[in-house]
Backbone as CSV, one residue per row, in Angstrom:
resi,resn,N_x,N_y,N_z,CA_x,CA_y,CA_z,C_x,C_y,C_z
1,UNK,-16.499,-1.389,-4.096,-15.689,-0.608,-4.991,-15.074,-1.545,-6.021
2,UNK,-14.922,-1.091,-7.212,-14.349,-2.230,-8.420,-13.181,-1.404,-8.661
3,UNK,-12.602,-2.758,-8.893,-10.767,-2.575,-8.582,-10.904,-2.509,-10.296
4,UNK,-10.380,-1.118,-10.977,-10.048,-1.383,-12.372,-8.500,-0.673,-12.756
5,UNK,-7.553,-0.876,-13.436,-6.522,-1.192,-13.629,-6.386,-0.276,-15.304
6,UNK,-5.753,0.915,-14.968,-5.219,1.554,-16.175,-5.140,0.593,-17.624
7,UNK,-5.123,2.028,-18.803,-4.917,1.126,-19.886,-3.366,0.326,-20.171
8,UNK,-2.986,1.120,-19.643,-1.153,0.862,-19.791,-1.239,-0.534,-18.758
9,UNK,-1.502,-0.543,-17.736,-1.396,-1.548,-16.873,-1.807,-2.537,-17.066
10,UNK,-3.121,-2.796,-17.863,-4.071,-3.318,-18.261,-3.118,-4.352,-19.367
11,UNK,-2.290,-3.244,-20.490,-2.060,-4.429,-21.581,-0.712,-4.721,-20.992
12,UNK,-0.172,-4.533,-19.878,1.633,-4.753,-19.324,0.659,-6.241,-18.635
13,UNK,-0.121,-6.243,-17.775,-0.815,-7.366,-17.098,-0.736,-8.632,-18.427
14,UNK,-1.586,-8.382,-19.432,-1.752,-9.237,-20.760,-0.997,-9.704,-21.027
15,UNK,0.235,-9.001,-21.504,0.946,-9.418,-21.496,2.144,-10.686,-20.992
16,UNK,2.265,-9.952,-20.042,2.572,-10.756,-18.465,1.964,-11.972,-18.637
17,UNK,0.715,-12.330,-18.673,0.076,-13.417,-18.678,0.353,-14.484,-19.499
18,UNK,0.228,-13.862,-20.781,0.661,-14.589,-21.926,1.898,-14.901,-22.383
19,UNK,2.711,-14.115,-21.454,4.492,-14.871,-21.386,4.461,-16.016,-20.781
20,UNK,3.510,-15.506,-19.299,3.638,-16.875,-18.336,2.986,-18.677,-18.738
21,UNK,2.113,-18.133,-19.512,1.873,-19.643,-20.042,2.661,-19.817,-21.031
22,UNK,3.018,-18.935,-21.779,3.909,-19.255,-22.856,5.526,-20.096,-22.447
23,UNK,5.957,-19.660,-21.299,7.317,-19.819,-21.022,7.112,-21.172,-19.498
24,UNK,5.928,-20.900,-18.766,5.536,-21.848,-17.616,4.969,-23.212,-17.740
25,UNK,4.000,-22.842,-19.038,3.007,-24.107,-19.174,2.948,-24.391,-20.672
26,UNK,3.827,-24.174,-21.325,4.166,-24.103,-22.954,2.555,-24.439,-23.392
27,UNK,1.836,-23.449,-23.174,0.801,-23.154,-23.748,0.663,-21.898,-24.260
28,UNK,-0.348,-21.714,-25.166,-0.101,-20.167,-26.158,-1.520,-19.824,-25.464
29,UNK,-1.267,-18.407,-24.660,-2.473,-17.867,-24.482,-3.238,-16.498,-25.349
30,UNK,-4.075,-16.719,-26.010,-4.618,-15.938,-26.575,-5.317,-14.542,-26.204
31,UNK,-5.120,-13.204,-26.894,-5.770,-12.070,-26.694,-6.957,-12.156,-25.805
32,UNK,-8.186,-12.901,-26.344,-9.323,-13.209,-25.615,-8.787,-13.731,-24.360
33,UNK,-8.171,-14.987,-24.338,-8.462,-15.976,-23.347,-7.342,-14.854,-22.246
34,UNK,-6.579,-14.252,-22.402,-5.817,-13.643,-21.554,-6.297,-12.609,-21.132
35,UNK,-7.268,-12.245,-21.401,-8.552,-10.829,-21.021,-9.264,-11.393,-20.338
36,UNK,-10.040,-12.605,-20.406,-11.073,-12.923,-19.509,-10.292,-13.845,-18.231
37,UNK,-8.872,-14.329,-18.416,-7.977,-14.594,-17.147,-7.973,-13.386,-16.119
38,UNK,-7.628,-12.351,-17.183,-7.167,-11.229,-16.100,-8.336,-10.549,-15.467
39,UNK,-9.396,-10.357,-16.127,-10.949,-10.416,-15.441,-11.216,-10.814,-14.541
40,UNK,-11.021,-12.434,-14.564,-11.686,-12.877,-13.096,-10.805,-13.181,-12.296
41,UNK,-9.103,-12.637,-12.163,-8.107,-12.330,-11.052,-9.036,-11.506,-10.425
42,UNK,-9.126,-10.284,-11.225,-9.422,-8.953,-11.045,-10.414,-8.954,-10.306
43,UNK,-11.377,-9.892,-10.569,-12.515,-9.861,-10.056,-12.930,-10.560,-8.609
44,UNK,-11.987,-11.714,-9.004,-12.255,-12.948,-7.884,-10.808,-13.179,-6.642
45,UNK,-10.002,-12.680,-6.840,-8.486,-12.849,-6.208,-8.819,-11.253,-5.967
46,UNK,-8.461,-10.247,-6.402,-8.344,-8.794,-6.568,-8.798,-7.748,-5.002
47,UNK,-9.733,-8.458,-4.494,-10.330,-8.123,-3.468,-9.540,-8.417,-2.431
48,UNK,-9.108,-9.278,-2.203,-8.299,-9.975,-1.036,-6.684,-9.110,-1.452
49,UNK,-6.224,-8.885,-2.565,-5.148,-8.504,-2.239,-5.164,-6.572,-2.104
50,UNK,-6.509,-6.112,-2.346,-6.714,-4.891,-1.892,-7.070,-4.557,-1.051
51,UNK,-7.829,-5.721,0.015,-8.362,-5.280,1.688,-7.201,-5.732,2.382
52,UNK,-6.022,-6.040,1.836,-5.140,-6.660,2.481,-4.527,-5.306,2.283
53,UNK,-4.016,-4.754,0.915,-3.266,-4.070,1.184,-3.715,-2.561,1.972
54,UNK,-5.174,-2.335,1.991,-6.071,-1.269,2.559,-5.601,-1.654,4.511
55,UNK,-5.636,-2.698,4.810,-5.381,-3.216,6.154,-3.969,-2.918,6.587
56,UNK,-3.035,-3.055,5.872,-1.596,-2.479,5.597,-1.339,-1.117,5.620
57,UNK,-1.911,-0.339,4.974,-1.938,0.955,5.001,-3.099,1.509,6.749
58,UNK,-3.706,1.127,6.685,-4.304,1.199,8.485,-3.505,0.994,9.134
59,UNK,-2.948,0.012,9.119,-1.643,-0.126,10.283,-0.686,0.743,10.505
60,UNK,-0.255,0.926,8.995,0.461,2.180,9.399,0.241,3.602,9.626
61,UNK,-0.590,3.651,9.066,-1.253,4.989,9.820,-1.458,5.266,10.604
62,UNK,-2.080,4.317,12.139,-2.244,4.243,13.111,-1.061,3.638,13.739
63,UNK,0.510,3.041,13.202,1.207,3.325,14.068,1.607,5.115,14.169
64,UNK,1.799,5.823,12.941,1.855,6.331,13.000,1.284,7.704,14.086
65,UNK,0.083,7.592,14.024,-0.867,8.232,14.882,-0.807,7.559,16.040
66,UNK,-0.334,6.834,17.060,0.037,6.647,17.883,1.285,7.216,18.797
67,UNK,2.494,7.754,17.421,3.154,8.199,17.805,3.641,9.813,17.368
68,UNK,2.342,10.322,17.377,2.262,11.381,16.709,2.291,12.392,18.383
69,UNK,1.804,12.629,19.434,2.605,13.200,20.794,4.698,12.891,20.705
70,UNK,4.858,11.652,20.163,6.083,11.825,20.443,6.897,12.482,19.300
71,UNK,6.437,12.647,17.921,6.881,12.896,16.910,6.456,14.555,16.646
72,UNK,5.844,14.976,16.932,5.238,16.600,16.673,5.020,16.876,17.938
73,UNK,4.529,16.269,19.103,4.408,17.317,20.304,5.518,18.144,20.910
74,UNK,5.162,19.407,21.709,5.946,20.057,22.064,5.406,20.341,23.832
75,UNK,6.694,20.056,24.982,6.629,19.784,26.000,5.606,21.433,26.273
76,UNK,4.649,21.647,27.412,4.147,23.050,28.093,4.566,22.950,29.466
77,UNK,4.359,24.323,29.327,5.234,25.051,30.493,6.706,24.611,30.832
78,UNK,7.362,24.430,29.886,9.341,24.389,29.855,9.538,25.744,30.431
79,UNK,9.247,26.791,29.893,9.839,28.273,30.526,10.796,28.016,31.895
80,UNK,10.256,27.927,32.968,10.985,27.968,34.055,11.994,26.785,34.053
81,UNK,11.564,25.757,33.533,12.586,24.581,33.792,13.940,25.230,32.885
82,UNK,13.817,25.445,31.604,15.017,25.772,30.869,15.427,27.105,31.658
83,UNK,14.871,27.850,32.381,15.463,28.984,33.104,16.547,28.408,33.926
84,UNK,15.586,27.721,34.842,16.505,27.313,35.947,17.697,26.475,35.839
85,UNK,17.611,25.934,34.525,18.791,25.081,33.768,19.463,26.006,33.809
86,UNK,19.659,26.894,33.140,20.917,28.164,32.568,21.419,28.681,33.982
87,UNK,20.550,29.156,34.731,20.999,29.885,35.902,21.485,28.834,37.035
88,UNK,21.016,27.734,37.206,21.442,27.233,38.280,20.245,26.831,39.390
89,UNK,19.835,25.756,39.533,18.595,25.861,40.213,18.301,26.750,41.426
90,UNK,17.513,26.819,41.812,17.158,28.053,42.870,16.060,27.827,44.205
């Protein structure tokens, strides 16, 4: 699956980039050169932080679903027990 990244996101990323060398490595990064940076994040890093976060989301789902008897189940056959509560056992 290819990880691609809205247009809005796309030029907020560019951006981003080109502050960071600008203000990190007092280098000026250019339109181009800050497109084909964010490319091969995207391309080469991008994977690892989406099976990571795909692995993250499994986890919780399956804690979840683990505790899905204690969170939605409902006890069977209570009838007589809550009877015999009210009245007094017998």
């Amino acid at each position: 699956m290819a990880i691609t990244l809205s247009d809005d996101t796309t030029k907020k990323a560019l951006g981003s980039l080109k502050r960071y060398f600008d203000e990190r490595r007092d280098e000026e990064l250019g339109d181009l050169q800050a497109h084909l940076l964010l490319e091969y994040i995207i391309e080469e890093i991008g994977p690892s932080i989406y099976n990571a976060a795909l692995a993250d989301a499994q986890g919780y789902l399956r804690e979840r679903l683990d505790d899905l008897d204690g969170a939605c189940g409902v006890p069977e056959f209570g009838y007589w027990t809550r009877t015999q509560n009210r009245r007094g056992a017998r």
